[in-house]
HTML snippet that shows the backbone in 3Dmol.js (N, CA, C, O; Angstrom):
<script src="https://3Dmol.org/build/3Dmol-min.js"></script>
<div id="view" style="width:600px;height:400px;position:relative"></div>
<script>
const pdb = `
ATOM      1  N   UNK A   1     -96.395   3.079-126.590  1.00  0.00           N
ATOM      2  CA  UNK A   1     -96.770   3.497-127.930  1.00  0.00           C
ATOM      3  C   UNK A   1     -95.578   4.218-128.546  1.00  0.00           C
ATOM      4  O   UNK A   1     -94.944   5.012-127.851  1.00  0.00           O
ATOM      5  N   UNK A   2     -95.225   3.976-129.858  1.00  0.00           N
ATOM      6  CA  UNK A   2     -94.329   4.689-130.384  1.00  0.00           C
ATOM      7  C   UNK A   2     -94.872   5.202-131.691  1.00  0.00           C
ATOM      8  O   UNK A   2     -95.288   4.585-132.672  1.00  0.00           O
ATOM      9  N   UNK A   3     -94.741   6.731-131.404  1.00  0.00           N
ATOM     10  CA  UNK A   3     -94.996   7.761-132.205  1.00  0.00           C
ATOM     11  C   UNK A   3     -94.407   7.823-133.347  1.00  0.00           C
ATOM     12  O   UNK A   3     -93.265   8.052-132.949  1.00  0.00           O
ATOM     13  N   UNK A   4     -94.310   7.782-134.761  1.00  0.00           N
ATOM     14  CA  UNK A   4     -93.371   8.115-136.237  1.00  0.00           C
ATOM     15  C   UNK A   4     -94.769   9.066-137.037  1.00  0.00           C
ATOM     16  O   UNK A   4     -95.997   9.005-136.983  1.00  0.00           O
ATOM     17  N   UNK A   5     -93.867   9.827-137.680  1.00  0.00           N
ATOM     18  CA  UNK A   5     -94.406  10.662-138.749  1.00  0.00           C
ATOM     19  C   UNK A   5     -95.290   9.889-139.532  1.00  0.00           C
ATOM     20  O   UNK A   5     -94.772   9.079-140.301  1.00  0.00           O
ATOM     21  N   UNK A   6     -96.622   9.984-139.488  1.00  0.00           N
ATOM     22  CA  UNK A   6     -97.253   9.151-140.565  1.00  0.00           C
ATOM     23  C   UNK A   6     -97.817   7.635-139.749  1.00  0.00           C
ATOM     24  O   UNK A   6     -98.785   6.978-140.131  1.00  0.00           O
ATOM     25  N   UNK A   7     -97.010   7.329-138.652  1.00  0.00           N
ATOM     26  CA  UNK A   7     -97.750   5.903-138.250  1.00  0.00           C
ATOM     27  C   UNK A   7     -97.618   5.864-136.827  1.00  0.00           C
ATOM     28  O   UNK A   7     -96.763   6.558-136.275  1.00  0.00           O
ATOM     29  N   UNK A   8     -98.530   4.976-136.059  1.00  0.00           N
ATOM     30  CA  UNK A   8     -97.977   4.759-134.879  1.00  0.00           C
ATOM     31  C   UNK A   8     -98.750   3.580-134.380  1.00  0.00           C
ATOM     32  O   UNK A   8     -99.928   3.283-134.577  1.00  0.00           O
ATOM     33  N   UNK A   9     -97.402   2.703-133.382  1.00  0.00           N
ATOM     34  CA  UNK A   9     -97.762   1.730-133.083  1.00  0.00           C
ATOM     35  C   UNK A   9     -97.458   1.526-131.709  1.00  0.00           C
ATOM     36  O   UNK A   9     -96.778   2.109-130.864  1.00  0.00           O
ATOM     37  N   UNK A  10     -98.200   0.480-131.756  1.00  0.00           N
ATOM     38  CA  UNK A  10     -98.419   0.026-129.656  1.00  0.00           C
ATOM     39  C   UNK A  10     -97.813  -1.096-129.869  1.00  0.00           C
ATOM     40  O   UNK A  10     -98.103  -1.899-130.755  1.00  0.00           O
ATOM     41  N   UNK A  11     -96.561  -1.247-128.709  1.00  0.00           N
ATOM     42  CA  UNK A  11     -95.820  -2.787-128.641  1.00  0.00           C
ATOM     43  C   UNK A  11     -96.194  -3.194-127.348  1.00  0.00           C
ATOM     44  O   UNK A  11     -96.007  -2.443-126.391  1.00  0.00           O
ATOM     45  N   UNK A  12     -96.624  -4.130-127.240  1.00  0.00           N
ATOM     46  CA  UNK A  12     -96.828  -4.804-125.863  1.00  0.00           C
ATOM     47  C   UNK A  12     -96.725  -6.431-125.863  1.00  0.00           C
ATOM     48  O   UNK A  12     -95.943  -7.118-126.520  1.00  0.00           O
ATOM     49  N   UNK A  13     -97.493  -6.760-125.161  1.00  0.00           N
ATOM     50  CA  UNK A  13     -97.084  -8.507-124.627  1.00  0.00           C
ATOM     51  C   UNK A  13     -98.865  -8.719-124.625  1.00  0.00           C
ATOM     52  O   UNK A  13     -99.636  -7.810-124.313  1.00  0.00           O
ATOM     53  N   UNK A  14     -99.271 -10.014-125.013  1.00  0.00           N
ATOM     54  CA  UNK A  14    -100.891 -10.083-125.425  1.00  0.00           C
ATOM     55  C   UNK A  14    -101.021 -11.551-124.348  1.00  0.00           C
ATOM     56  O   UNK A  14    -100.189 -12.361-124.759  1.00  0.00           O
ATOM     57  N   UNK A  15    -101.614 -11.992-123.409  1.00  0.00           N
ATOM     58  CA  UNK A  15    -101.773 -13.213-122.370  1.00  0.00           C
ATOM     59  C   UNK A  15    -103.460 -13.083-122.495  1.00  0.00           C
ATOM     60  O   UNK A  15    -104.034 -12.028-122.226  1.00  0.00           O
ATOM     61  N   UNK A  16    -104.160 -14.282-122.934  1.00  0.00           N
ATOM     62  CA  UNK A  16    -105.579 -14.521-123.192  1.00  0.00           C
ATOM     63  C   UNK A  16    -105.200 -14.915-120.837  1.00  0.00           C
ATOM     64  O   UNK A  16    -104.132 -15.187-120.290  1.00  0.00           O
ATOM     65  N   UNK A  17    -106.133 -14.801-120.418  1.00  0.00           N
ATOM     66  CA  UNK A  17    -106.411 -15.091-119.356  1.00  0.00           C
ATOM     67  C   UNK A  17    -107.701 -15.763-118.832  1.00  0.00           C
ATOM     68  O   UNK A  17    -108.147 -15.701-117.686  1.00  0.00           O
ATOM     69  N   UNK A  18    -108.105 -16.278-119.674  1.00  0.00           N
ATOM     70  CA  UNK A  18    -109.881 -17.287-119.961  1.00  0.00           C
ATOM     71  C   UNK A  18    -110.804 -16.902-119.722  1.00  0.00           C
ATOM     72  O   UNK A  18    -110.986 -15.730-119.395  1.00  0.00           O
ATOM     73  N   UNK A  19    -111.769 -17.859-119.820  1.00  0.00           N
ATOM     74  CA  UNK A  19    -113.269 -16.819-119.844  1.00  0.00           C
ATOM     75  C   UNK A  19    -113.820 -17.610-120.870  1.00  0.00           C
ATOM     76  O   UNK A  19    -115.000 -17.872-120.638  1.00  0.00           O
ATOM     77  N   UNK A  20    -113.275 -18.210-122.203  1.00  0.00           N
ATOM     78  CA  UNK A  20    -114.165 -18.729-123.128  1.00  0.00           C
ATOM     79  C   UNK A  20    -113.761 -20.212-123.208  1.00  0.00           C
ATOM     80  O   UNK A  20    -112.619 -20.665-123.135  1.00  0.00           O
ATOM     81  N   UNK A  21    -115.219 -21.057-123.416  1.00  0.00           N
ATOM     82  CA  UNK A  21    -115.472 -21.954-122.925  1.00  0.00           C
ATOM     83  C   UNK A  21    -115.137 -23.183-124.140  1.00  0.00           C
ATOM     84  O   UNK A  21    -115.659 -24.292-124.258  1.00  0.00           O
ATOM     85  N   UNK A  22    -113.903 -22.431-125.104  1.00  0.00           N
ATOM     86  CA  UNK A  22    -113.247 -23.006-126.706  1.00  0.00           C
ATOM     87  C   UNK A  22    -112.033 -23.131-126.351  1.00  0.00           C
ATOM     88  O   UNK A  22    -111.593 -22.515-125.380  1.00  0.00           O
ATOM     89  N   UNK A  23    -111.284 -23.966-127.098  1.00  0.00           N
ATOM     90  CA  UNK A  23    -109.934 -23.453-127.300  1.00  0.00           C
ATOM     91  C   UNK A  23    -109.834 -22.533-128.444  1.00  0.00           C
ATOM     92  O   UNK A  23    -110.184 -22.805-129.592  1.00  0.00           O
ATOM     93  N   UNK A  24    -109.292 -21.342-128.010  1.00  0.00           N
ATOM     94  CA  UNK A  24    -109.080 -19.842-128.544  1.00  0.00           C
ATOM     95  C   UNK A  24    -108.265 -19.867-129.990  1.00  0.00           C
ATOM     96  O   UNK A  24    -107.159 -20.315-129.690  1.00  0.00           O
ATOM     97  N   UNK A  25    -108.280 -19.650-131.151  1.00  0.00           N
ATOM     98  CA  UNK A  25    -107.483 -19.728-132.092  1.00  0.00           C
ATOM     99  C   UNK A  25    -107.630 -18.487-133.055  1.00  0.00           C
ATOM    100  O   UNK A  25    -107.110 -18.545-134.169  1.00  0.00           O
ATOM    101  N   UNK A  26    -108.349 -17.331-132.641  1.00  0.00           N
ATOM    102  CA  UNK A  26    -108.025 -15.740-132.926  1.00  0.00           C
ATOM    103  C   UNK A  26    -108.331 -15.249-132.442  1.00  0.00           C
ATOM    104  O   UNK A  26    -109.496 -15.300-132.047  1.00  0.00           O
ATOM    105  N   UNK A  27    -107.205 -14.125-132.016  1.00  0.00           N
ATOM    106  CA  UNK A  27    -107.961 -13.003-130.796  1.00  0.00           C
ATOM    107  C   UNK A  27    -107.609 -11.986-131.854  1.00  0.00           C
ATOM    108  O   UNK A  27    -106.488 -12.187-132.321  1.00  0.00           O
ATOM    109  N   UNK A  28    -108.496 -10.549-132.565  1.00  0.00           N
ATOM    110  CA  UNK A  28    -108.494  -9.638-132.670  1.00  0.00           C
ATOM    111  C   UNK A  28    -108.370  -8.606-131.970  1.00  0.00           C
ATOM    112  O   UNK A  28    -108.649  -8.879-130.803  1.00  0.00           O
ATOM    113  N   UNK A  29    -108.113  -7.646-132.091  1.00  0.00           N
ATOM    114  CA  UNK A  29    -107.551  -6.182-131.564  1.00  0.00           C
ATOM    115  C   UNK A  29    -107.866  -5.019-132.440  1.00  0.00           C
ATOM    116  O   UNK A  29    -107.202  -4.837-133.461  1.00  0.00           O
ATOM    117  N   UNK A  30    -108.777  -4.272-132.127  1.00  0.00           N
ATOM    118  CA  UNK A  30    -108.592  -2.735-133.179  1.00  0.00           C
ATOM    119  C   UNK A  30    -108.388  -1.865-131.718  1.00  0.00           C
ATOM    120  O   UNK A  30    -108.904  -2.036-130.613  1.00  0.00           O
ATOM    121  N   UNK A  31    -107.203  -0.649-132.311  1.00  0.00           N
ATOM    122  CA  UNK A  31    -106.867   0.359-131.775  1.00  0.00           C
ATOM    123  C   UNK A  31    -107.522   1.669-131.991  1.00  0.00           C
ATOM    124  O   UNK A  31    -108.569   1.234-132.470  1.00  0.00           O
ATOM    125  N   UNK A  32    -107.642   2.689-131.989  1.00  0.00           N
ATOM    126  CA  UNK A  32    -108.066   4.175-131.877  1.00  0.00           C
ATOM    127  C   UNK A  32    -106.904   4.806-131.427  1.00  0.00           C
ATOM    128  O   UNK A  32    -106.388   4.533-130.343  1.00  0.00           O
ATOM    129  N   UNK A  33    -106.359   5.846-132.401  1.00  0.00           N
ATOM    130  CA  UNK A  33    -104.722   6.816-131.691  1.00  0.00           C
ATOM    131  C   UNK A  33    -105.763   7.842-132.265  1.00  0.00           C
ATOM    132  O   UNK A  33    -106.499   7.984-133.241  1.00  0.00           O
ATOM    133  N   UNK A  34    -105.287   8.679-130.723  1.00  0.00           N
ATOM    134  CA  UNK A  34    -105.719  10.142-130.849  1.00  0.00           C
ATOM    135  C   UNK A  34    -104.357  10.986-130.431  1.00  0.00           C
ATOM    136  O   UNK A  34    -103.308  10.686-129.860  1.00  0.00           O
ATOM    137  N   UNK A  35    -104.881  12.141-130.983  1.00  0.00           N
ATOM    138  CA  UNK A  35    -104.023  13.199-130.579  1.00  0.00           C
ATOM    139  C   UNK A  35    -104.382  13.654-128.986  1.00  0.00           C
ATOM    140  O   UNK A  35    -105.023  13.148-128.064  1.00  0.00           O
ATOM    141  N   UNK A  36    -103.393  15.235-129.241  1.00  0.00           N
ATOM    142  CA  UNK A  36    -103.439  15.562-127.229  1.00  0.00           C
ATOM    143  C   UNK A  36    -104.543  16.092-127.493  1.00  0.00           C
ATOM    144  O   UNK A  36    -104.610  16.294-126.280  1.00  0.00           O
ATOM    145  N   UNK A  37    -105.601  16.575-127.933  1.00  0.00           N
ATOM    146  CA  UNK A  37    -106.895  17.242-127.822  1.00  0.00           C
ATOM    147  C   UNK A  37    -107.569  16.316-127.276  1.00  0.00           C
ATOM    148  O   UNK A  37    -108.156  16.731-126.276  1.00  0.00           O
ATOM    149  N   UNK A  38    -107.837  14.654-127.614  1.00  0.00           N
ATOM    150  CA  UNK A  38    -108.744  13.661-127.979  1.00  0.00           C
ATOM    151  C   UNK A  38    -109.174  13.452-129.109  1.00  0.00           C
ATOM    152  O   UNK A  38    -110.142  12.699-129.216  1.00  0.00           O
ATOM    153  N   UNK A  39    -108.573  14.065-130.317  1.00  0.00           N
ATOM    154  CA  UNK A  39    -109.394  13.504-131.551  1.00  0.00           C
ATOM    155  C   UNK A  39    -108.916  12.626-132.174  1.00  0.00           C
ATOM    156  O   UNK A  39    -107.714  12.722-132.425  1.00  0.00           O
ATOM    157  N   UNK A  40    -109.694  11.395-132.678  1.00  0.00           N
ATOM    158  CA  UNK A  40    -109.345  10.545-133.049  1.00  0.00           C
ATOM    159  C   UNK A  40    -108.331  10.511-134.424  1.00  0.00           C
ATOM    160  O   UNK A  40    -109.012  10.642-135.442  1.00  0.00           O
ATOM    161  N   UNK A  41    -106.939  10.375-134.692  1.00  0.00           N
ATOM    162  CA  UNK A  41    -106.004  10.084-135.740  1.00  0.00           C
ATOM    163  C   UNK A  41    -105.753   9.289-136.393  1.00  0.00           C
ATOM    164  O   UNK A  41    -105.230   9.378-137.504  1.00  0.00           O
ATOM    165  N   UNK A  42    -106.112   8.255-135.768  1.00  0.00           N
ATOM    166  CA  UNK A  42    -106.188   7.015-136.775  1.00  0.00           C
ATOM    167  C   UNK A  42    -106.466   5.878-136.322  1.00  0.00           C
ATOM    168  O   UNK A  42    -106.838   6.009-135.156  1.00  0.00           O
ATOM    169  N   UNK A  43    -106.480   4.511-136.741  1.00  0.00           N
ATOM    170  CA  UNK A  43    -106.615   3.162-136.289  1.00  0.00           C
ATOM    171  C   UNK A  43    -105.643   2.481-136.800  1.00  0.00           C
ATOM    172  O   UNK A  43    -104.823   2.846-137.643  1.00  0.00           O
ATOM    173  N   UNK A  44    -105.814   0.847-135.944  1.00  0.00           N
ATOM    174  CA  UNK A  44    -104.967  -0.008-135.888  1.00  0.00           C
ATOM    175  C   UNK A  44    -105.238  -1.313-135.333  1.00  0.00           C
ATOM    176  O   UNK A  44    -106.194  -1.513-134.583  1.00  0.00           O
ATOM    177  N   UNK A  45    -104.538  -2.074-135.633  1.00  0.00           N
ATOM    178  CA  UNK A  45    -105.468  -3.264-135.539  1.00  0.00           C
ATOM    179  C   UNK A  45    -104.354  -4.918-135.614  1.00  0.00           C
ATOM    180  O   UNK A  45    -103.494  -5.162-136.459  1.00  0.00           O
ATOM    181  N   UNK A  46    -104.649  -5.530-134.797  1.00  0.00           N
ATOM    182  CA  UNK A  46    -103.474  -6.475-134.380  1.00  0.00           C
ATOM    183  C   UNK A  46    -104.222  -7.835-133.962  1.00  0.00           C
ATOM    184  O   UNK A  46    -105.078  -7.959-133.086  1.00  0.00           O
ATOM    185  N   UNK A  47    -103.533  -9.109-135.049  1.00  0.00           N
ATOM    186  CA  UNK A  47    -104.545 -10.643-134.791  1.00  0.00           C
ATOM    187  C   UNK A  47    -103.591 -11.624-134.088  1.00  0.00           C
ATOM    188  O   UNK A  47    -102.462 -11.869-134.513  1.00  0.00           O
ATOM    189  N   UNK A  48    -103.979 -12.016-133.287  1.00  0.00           N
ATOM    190  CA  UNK A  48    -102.950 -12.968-132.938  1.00  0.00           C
ATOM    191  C   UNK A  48    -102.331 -14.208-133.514  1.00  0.00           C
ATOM    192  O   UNK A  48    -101.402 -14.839-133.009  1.00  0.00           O
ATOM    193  N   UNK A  49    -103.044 -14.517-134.785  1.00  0.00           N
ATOM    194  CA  UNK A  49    -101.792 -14.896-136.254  1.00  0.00           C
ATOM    195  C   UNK A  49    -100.658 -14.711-136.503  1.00  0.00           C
ATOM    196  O   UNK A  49     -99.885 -15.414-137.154  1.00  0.00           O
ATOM    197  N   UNK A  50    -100.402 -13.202-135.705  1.00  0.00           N
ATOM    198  CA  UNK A  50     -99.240 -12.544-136.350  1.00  0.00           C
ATOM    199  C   UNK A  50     -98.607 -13.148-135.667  1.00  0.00           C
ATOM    200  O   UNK A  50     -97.538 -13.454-136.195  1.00  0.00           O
ATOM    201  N   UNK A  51     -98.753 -13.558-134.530  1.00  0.00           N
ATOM    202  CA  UNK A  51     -97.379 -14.294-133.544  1.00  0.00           C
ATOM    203  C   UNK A  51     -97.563 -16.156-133.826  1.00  0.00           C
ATOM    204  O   UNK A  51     -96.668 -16.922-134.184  1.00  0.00           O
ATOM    205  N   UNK A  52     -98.735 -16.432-133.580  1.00  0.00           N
ATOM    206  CA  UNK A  52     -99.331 -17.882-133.377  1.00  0.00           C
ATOM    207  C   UNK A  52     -98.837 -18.676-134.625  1.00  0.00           C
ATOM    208  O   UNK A  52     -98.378 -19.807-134.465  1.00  0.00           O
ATOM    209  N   UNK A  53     -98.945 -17.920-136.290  1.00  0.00           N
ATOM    210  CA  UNK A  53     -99.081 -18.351-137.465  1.00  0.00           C
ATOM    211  C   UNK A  53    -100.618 -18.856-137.566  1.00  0.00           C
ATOM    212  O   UNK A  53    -101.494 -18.809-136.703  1.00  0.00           O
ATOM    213  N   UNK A  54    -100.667 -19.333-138.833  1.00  0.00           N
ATOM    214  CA  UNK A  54    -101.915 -19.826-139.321  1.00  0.00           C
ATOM    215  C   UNK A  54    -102.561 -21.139-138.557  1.00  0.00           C
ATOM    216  O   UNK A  54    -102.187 -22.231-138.985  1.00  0.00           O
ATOM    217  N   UNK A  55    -103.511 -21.125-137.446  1.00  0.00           N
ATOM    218  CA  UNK A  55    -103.847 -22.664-136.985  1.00  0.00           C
ATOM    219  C   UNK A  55    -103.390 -22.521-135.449  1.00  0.00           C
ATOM    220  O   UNK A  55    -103.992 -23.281-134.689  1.00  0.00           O
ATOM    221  N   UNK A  56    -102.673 -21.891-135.009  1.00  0.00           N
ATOM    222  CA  UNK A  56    -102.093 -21.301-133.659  1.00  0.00           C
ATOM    223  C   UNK A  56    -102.893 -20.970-132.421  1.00  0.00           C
ATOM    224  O   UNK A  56    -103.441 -19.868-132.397  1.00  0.00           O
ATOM    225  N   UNK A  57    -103.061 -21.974-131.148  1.00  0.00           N
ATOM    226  CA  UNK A  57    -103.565 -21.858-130.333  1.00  0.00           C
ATOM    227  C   UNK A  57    -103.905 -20.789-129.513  1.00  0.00           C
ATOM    228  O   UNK A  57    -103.051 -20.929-128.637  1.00  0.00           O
ATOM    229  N   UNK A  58    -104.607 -19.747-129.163  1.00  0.00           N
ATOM    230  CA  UNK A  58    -103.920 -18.858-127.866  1.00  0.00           C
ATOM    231  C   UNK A  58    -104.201 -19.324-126.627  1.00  0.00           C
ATOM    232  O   UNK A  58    -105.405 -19.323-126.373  1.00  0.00           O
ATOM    233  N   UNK A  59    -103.421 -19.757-125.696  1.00  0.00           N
ATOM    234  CA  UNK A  59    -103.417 -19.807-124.529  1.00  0.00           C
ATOM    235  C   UNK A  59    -102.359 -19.215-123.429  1.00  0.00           C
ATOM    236  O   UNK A  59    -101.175 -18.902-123.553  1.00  0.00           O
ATOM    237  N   UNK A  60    -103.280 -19.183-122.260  1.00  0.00           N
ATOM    238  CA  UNK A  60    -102.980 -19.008-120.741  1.00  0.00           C
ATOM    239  C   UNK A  60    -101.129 -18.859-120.448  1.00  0.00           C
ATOM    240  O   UNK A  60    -100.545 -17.987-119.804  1.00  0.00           O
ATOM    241  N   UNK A  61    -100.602 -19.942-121.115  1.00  0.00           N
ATOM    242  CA  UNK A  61     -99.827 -20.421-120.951  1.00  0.00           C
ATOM    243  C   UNK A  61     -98.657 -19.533-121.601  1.00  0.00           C
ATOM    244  O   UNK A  61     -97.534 -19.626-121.105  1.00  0.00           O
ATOM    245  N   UNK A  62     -98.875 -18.671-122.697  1.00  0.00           N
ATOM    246  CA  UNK A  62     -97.700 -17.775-123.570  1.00  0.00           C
ATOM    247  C   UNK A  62     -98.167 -16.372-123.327  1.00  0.00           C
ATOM    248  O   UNK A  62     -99.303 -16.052-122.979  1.00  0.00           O
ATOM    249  N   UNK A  63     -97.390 -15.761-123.500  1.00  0.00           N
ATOM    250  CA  UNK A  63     -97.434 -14.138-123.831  1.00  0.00           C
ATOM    251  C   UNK A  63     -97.261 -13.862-125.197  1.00  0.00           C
ATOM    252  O   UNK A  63     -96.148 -14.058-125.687  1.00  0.00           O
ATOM    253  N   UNK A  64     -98.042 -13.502-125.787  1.00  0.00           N
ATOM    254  CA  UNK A  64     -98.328 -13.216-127.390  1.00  0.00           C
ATOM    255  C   UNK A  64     -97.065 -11.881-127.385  1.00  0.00           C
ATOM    256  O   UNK A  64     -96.718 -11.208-126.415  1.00  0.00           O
ATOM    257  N   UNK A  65     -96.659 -11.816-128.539  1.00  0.00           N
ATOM    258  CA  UNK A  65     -95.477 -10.662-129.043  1.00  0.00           C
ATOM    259  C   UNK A  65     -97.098  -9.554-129.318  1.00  0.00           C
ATOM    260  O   UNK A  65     -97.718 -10.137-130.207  1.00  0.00           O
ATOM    261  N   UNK A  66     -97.809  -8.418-128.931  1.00  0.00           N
ATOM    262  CA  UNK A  66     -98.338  -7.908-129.640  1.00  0.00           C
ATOM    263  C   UNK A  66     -98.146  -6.430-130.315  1.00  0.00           C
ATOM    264  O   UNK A  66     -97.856  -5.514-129.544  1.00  0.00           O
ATOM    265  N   UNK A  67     -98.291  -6.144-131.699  1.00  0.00           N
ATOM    266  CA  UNK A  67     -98.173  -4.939-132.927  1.00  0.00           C
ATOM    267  C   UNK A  67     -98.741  -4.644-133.616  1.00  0.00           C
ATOM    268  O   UNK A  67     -98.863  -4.924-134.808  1.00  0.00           O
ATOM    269  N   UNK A  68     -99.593  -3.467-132.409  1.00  0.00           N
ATOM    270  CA  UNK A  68    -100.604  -3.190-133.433  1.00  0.00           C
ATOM    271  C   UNK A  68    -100.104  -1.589-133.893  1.00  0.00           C
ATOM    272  O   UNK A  68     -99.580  -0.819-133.088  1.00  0.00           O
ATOM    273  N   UNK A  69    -100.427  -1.170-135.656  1.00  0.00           N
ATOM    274  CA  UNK A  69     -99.982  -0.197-136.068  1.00  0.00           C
ATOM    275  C   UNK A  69    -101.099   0.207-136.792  1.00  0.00           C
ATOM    276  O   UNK A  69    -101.994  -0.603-137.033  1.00  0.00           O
ATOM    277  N   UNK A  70    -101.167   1.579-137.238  1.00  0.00           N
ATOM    278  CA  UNK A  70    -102.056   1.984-137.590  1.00  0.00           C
ATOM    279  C   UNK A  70    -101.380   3.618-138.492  1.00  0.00           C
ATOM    280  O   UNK A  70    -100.667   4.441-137.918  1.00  0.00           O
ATOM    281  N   UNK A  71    -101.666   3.687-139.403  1.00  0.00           N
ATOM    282  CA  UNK A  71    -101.208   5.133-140.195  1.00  0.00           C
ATOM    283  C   UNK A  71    -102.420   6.132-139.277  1.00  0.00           C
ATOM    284  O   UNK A  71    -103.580   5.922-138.925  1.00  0.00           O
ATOM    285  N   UNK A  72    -101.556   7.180-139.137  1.00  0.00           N
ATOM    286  CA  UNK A  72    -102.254   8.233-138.550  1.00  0.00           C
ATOM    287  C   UNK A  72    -102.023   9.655-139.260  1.00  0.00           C
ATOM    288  O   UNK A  72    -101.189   9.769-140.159  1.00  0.00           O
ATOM    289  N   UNK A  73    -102.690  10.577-138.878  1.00  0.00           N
ATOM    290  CA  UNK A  73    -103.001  12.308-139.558  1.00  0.00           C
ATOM    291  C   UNK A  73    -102.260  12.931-139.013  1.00  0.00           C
ATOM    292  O   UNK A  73    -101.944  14.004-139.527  1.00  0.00           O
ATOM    293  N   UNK A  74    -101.712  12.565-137.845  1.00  0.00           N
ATOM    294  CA  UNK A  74    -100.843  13.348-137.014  1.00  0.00           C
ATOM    295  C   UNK A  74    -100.180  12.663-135.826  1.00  0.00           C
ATOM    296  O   UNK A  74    -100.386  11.459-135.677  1.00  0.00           O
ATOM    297  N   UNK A  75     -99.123  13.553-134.660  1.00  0.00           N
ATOM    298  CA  UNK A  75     -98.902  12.520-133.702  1.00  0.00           C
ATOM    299  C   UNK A  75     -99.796  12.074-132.722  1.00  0.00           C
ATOM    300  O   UNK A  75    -100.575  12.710-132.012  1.00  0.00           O
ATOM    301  N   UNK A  76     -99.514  10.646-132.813  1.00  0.00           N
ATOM    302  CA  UNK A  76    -100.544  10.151-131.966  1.00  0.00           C
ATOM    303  C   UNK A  76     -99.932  10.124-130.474  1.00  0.00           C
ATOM    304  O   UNK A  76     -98.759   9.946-130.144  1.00  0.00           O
ATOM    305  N   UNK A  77    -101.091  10.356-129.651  1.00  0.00           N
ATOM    306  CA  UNK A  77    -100.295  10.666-128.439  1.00  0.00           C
ATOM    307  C   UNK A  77    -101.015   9.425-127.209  1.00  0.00           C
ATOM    308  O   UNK A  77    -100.636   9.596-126.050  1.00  0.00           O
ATOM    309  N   UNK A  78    -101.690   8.614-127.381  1.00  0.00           N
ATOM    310  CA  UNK A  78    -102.991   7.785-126.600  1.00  0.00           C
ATOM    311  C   UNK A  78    -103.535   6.893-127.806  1.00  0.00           C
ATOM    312  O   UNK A  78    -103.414   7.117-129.010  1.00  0.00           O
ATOM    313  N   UNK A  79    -104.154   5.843-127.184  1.00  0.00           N
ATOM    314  CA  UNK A  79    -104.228   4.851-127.992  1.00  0.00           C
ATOM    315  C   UNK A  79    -105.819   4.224-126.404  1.00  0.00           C
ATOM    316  O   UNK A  79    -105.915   4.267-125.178  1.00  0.00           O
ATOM    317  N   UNK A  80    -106.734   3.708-127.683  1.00  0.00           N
ATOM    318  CA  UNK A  80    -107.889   2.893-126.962  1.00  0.00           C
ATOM    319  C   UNK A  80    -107.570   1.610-127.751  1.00  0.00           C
ATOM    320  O   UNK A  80    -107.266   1.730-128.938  1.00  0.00           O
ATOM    321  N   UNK A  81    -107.615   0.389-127.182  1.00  0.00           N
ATOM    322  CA  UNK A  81    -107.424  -0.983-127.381  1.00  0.00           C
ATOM    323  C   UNK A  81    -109.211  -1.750-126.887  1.00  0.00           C
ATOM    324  O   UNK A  81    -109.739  -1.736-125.774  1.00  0.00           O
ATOM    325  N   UNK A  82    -109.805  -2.405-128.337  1.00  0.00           N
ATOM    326  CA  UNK A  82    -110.312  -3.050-127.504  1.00  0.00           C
ATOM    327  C   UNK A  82    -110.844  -4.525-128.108  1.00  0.00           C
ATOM    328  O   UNK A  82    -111.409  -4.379-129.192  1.00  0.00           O
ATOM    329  N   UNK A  83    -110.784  -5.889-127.643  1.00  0.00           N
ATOM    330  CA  UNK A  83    -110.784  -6.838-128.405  1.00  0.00           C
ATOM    331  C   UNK A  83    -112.408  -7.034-129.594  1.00  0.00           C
ATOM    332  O   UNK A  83    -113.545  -6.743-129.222  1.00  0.00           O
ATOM    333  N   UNK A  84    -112.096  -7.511-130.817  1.00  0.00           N
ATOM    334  CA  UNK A  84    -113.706  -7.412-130.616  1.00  0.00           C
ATOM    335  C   UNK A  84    -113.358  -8.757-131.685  1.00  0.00           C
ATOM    336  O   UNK A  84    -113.766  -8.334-132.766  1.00  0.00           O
ATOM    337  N   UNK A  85    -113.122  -9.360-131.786  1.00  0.00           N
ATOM    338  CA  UNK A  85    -113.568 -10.838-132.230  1.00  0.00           C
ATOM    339  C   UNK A  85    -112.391 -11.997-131.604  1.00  0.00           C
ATOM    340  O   UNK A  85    -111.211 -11.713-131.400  1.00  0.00           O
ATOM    341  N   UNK A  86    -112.936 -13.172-131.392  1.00  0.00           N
ATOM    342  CA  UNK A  86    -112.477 -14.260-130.560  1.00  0.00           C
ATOM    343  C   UNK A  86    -113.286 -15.650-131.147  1.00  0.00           C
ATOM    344  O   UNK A  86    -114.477 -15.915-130.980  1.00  0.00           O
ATOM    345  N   UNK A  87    -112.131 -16.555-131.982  1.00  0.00           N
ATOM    346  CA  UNK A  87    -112.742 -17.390-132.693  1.00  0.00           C
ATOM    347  C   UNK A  87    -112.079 -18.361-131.668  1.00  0.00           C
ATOM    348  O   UNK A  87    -111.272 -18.255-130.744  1.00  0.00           O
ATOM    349  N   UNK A  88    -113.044 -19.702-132.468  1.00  0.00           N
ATOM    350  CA  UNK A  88    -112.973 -21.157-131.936  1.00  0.00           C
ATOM    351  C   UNK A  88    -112.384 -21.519-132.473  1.00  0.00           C
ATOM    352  O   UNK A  88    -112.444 -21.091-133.625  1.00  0.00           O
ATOM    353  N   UNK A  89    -111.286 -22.612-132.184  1.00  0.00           N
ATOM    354  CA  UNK A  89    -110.495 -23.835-132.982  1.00  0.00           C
ATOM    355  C   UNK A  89    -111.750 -24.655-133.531  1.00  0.00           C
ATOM    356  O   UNK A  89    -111.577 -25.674-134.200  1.00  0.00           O
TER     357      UNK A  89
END
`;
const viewer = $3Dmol.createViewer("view");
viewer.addModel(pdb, "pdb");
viewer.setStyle({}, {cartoon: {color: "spectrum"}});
viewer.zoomTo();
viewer.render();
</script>
């Protein structure tokens, strides 16, 4: 996670690993950045469009670029990731 005045974002690498019984063509992501207390600072939120483009498969087979950012109240110090939509081709 990288911390900036005003925003913060999570860089990582995104690999669907299966389970759904489609070929995968959006994986969503919303984040939660909290501060060191635990209180929640802000959100963020990352589609796998951003790497795939418009029409873009996800599979097994790539490691997605993933960036998810989110404006926050303060520094964010922790971040909760969790997928919540997964469309069909």
């Amino acid at each position: 996670m990288l911390p900036e005045f005003g925003l913060a974002t999570v860089v990582a690498e995104f690999r669907y690993l299966g389970g759904v019984d489609c070929s995968i063509g959006l994986v969503r992501v919303r984040g939660w950045f909290f501060n060191g207390s635990g209180k929640r600072v802000g959100t963020g939120l990352w589609e796998s469009v951003y790497s795939t483009r418009e029409g873009g498969e996800v599979t097994g087979r790539e490691q997605l670029p993933f960036e998810a950012y989110g404006t926050v109240t303060e520094v964010a110090e922790s971040v909760a990731l969790r997928v919540t939509a997964v469309e069909c081709l």
